[in-house]
C-alpha positions in Angstrom: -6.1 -38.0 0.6 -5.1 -34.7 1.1 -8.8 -32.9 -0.7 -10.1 -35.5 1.5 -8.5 -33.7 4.6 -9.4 -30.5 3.6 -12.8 -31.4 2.5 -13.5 -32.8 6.4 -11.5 -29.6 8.1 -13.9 -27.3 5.6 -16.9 -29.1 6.5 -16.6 -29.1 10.8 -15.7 -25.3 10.0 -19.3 -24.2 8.5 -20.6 -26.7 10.7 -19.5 -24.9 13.7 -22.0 -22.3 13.0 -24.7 -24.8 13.0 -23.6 -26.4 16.1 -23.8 -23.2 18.3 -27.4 -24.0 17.5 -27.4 -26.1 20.8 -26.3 -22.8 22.7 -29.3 -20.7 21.2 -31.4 -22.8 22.0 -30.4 -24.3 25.7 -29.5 -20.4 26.9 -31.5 -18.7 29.2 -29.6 -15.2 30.5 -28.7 -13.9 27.4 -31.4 -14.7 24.9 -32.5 -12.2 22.3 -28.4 -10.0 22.8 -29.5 -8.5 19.3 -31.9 -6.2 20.8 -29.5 -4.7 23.5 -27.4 -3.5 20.9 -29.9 -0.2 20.3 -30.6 2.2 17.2 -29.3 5.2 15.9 -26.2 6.9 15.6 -27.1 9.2 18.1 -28.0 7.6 20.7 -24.8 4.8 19.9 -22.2 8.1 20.4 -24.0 8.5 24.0 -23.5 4.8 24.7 -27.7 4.9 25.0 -27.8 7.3 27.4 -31.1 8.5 26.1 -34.0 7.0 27.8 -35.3 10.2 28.9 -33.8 13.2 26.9 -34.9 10.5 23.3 -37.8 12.6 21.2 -37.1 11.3 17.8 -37.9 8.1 16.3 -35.2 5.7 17.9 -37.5 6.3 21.1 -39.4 4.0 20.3 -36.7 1.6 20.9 -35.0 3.1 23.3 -38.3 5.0 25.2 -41.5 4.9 23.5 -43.0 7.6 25.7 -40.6 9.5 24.0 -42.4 9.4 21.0 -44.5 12.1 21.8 -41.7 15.0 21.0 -41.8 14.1 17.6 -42.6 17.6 15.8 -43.2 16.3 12.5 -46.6 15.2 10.5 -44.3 11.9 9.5 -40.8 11.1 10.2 -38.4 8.4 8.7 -35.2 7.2 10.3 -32.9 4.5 9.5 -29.3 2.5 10.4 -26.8 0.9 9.1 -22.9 -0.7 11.1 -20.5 -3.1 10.2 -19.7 -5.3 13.3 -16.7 -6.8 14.0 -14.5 -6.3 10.6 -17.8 -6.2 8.6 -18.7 -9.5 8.8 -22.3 -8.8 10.7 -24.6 -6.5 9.2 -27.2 -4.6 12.0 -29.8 -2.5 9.8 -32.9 -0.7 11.4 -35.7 1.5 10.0 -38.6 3.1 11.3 -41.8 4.8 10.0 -43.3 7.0 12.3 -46.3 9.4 12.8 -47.5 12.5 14.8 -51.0 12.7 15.6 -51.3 16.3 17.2 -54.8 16.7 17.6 -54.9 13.6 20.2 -51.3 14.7 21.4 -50.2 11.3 20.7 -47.2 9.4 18.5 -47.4 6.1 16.8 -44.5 4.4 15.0 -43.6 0.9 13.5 -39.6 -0.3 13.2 -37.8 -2.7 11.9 -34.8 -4.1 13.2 -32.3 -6.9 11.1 -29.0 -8.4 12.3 -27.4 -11.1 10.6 -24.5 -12.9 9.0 -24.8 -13.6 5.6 -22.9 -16.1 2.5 -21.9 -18.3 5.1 -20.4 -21.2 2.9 -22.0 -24.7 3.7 -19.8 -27.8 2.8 -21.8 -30.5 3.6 -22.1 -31.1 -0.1 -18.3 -30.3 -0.7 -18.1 -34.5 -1.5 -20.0 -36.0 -4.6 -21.5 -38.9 -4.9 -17.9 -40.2 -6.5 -16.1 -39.4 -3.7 -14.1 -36.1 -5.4 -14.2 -32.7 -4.3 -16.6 -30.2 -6.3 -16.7 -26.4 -5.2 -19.6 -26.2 -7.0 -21.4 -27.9 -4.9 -20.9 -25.3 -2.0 -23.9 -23.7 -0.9 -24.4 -20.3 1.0 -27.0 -19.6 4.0 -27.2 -16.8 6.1 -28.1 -16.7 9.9 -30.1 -13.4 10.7 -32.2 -12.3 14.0 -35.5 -9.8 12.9 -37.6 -7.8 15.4 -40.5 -5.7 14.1 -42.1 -3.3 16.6 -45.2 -1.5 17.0 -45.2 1.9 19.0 -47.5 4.3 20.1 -47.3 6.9 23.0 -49.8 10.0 24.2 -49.2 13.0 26.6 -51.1 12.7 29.8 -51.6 16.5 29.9 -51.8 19.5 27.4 -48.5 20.5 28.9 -47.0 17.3 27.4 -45.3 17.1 31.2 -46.0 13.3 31.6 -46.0 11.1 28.7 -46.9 7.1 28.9 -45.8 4.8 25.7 -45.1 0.8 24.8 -44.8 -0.8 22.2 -45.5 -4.8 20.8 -42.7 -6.4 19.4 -42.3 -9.6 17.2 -39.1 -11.4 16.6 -37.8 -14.5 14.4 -34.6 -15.8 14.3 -33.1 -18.4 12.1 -30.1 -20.0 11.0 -30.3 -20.7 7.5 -32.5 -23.8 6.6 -31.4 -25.6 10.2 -33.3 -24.1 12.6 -35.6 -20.8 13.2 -37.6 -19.2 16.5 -40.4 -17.1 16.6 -41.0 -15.4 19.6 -43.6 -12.1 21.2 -42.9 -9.3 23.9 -43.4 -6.0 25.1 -42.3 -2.8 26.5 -43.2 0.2 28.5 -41.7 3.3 28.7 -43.0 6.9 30.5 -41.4 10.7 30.6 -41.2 13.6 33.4 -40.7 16.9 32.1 -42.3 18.9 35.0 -38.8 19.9 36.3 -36.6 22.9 35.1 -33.7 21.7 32.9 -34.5 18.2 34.3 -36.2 15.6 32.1 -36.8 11.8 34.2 -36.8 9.2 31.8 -38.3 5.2 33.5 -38.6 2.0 30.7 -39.4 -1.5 31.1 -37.7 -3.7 29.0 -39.7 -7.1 27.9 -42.3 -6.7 30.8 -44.1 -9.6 29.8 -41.0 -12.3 29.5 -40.1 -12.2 26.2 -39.9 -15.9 24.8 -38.7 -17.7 21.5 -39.9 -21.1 20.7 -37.1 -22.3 18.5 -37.7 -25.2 15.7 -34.9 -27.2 13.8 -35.2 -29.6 10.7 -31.7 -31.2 10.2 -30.7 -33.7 7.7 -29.9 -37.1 8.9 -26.2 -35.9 7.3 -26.5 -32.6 9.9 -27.9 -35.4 12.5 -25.1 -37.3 11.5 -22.2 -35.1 11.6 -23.4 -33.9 15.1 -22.7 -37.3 16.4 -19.3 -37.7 14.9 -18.5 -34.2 16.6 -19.7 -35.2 20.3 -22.2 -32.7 20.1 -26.0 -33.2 20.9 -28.7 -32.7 18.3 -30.7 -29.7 19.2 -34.3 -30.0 19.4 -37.4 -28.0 19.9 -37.1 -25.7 23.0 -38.0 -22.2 24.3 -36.0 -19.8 25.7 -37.1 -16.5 27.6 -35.8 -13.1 27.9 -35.8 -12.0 31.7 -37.2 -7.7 32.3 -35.0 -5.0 32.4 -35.3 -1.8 34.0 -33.7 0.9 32.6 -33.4 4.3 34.5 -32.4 8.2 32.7 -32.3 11.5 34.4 -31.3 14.0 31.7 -30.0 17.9 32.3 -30.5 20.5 29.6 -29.1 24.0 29.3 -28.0 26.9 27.0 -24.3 28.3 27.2 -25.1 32.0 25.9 -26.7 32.1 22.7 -25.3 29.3 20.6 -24.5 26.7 22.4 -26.4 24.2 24.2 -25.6 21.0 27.0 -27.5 18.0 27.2 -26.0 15.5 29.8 -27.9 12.0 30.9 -27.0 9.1 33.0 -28.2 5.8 32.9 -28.7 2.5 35.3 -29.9 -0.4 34.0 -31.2 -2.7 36.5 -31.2 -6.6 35.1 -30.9 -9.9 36.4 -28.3 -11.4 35.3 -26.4 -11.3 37.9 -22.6 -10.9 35.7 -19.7 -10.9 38.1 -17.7 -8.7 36.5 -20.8 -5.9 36.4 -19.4 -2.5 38.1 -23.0 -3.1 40.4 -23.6 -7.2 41.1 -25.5 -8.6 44.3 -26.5 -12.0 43.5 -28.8 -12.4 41.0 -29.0 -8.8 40.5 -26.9 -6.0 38.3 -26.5 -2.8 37.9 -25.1 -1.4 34.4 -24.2 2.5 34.8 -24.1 4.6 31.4 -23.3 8.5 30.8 -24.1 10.3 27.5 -23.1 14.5 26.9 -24.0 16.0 23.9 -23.1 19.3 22.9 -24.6 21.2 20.8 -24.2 24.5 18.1 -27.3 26.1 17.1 -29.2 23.1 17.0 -27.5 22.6 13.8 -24.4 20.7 15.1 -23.8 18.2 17.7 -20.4 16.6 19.5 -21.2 13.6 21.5 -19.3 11.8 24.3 -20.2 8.4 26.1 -19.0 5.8 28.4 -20.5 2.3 29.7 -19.6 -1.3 29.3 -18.2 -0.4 32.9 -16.6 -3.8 34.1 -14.6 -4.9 37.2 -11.8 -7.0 35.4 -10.0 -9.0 38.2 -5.8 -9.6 37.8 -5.5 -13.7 36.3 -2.6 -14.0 38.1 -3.7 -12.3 41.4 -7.9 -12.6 42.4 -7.8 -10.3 45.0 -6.9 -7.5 42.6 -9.1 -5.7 39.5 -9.2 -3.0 37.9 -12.3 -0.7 36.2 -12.6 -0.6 32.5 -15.2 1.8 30.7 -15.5 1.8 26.8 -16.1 5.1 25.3 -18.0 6.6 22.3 -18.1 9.2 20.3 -20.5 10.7 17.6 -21.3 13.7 15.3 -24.5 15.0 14.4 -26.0 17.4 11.7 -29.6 19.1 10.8 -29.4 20.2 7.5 -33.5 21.6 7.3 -35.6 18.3 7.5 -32.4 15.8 7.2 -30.6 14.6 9.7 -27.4 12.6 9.6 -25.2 11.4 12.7 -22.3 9.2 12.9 -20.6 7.3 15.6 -18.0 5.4 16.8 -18.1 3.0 18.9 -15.9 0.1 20.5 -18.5 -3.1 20.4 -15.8 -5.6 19.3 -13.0 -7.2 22.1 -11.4 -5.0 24.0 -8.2 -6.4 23.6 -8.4 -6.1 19.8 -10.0 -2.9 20.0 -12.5 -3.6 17.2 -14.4 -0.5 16.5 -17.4 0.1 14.2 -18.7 2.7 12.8 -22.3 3.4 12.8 -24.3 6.1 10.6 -28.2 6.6 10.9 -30.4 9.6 8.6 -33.5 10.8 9.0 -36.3 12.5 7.3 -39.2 15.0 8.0 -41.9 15.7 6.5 -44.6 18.0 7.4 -48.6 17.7 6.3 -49.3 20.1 3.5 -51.8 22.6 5.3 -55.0 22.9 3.6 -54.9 26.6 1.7 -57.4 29.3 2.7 -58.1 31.1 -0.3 -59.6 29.4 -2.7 -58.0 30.9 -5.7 -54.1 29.8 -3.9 -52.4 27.4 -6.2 -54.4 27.7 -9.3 
């Protein structure tokens, strides 16, 4: 009786993972929260305060105009974090290319988060009514998004700069369900000001959608019923535009040291109460980033967002502002580049940090030699 108890309590715990199935696929507001999450270390320790000041290869995420200040011949960046006491992965790499003689950057990226070994019990039972470990089974429930970038200078100056970027995502929770979905971005850069770079993207222009798809055994089918929950079915879901805003500020403190400072707004939507900025349907998500840097070998980073009005339980009438920080470190060591950063993403009551570490790679086209006896 009792591995009989255990057996059921083991089996409605995997199968709460499968149940939220029903909440991926009936949600509208925040569809697709994997991509909102954002690449690099860097940009992570200014809380992604980098829409306009971004000129490596996490533009392309962040601001694909921003593609253009790539100075190398190729480039390679990747990520790696631990969320939420390691037990989500969030990986992203990207490949991308400088074209100078069209004045123009291209760059493909992909992005991974996901849960993985998630034990499945369903089969905990045999067919003569004992319990067999054995039996247990492992899936893993992952979101991908691969993205396709390209950006070119409007002007030899490189002033203005226009860039997008076609992206293609997939979802799926182990063999019970999967989406596919399509969208796009835009991004453009203003650097015709002294010390003053504008920085204006538009996130999933076109309404980004997932049509999600589920094949459930008639024991899934079966244990949904016994749980009061409804069996998911086909459905689509769409991700609303957002409009993300970056003025950046950039100057030289004598002869070593350099400050970079850039706020954000984010203009969705979603209409959250507790946003600092929230008028109806609309929302207004401030974020400031300040890096500073040594010999443009060095970097200390500050951030702050996540800024929420969090009103008293036990009196409405009275709240109180919350900002989450971050922090980062950065380091050019010739064409390598490592950064680090830490960052509160988990509950802000348990204060679950994570800690995030990107690299990246340069390497420059070997220039055709001029004399023809060179190298022999």
């Amino acid at each position: 009786m009792q591995a009989t108890i255990m057996a059921t309590q083991m089996k409605y715990t995997a199968l709460a993972l499968v149940m939220c199935i029903t909440t991926l696929a009936s949600a509208q507001k925040f569809v697709n929260e994997f991509l909102n999450i954002g690449v690099g270390a860097r940009a992570h320790g200014m809380f992604g305060s980098v829409v306009a000041n971004g000129e490596d290869l996490t533009s392309a995420y962040w601001n694909p105009a921003g593609l253009i200040g790539l100075e190398n011949s190729l480039e390679i960046n990747a990520m790696h974090a631990n969320w939420f006491g390691g037990i989500a992965g969030y990986d992203y790499i990207s490949i991308g290319k400088k074209f100078k003689e069209k004045n123009a950057a291209a760059a493909v990226t992909l992005i991974r988060m996901g849960i993985d070994n998630i034990p499945n019990t369903l089969n905990l039972i045999g067919p003569d009514g004992n319990v067999d470990y054995n039996r247990i089974e492992t899936f893993s429930t992952a979101d991908y998004a691969f993205m396709i970038s390209y950006a070119k200078a409007m002007d030899e100056e490189g002033k203005l700069s226009l860039g997008g970027n076609l992206k293609v995502i997939h979802r799926s929770i182990g063999s019970f369900g999967s989406a596919w979905g399509f969208g796009a971005d835009i991004g453009a850069k203003y650097k015709g000001l002294k010390n003053i770079t504008l920085g204006l993207t538009a996130k999933d222009i076109t309404t980004t959608f997932n049509a999600w798809s589920f094949n459930l055994s008639e024991d899934e089918k079966s244990t949904f019923n016994e749980t009061g929950n409804e069996i998911p079915v086909s459905s689509n879901e769409v991700t609303l535009p957002r409009l993300v805003l970056g003025i950046a500020y950039q100057t030289n403190i004598g002869s070593n040291f350099s400050l970079l400072a850039e706020t954000d707004l984010t203009f969705s939507t979603y209409g959250r109460e507790a946003a600092l900025v929230s008028k109806n349907s609309l929302e207004i998500d401030p974020t400031l980033g300040i890096e500073i840097g040594y010999m443009n070998k060095a970097f200390l980073r500050f951030g702050m967002g996540n800024i929420q009005r969090r009103v008293n339980i036990e009196n409405f009438d009275e709240s109180t502002i919350e900002i989450q920080p971050n922090v980062g470190l950065g380091l050019k060591l010739g064409r390598l580049t490592v950064d680090y950063a830490l960052t509160n993403l988990g509950d802000r009551t348990d204060i679950l940090v994570s800690h995030i570490f990107s690299v990246g790679i340069a390497f420059n086209a070997r220039k055709a030699s001029t004399n023809a006896n060179e190298g022999i």
